[in-house]
C-alpha positions in Angstrom: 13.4 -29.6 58.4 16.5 -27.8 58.9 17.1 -24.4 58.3 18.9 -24.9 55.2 16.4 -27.2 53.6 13.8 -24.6 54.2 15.8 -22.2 52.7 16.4 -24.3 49.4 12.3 -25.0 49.2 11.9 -20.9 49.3 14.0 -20.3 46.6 12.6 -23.2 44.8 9.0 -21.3 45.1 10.2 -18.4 44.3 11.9 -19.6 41.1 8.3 -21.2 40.2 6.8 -18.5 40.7 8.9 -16.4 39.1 8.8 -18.5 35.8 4.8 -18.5 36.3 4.5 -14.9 36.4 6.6 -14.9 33.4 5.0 -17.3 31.2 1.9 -15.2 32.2 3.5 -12.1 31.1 4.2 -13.7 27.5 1.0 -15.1 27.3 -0.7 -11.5 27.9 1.9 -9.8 25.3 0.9 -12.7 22.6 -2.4 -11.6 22.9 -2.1 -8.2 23.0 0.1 -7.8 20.2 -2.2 -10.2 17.4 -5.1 -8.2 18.6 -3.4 -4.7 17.3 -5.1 -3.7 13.6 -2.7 -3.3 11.2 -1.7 0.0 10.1 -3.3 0.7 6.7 -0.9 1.0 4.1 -1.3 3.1 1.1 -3.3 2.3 -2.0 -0.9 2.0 -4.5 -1.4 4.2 -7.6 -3.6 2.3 -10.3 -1.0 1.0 -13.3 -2.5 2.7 -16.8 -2.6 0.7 -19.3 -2.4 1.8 -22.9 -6.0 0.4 -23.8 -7.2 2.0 -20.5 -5.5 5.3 -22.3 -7.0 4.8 -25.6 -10.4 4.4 -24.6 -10.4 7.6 -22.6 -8.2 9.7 -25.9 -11.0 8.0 -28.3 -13.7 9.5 -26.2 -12.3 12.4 -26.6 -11.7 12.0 -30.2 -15.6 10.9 -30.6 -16.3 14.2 -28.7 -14.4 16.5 -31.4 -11.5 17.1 -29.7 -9.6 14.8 -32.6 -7.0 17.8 -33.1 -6.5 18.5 -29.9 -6.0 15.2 -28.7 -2.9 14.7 -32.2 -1.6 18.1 -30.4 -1.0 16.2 -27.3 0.2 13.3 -28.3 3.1 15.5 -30.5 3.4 17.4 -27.0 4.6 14.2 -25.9 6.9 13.8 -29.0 4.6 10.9 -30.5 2.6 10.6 -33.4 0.6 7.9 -31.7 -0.5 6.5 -28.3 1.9 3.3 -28.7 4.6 5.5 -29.5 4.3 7.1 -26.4 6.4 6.1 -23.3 4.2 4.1 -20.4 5.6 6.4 -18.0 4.0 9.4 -19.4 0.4 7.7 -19.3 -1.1 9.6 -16.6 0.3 13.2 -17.4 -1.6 12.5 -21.2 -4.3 11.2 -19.5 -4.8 14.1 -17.1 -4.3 16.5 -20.1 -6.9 14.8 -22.0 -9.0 14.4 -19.5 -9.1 18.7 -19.2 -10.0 18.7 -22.5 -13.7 20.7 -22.7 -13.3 21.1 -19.2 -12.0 25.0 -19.7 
């Protein structure tokens, strides 16, 4: 074998090689990476519903806080729940919820 053919079968090896290590260096970082746990993401707030409202406001109402509870719902410019705006659920609800509490 001549120098130069010995030189071209090196290279060739080397270039396997190479591409070997590589493919094991893949293989590793597939592994690697669906093994992670995923980061936990953040409940999301609970939607309120307006029965999920009413129950809670009757409750109340059953409890004798009926005038208090009309004084919140005006406080929210509405003269009834389904008057009031979805959006404003939770700050009625955590109102009403204080009610007695104090």
């Amino acid at each position: 074998m001549s120098k130069m053919s010995e030189m071209a079968a090196t290279i060739e090896e080397l270039r396997n090689a190479a591409t070997a290590i590589n493919q094991a260096a893949n293989w590793l970082a597939e592994q690697f990476s669906s093994n992670e746990p995923e980061p936990e993401s953040a409940p999301a707030d609970p939607v309120l519903t307006l029965e999920a409202v009413r129950a809670v406001l009757a409750d109340k109402s059953r409890a004798g806080f009926t005038a208090q509870i009309r004084s919140l719902l005006q406080k929210h410019g509405a003269a009834k729940l389904s008057e009031i705006d979805p959006s404003h659920y939770a700050d009625l609800l955590k109102e009403a919820e204080g009610l007695g509490n104090g």
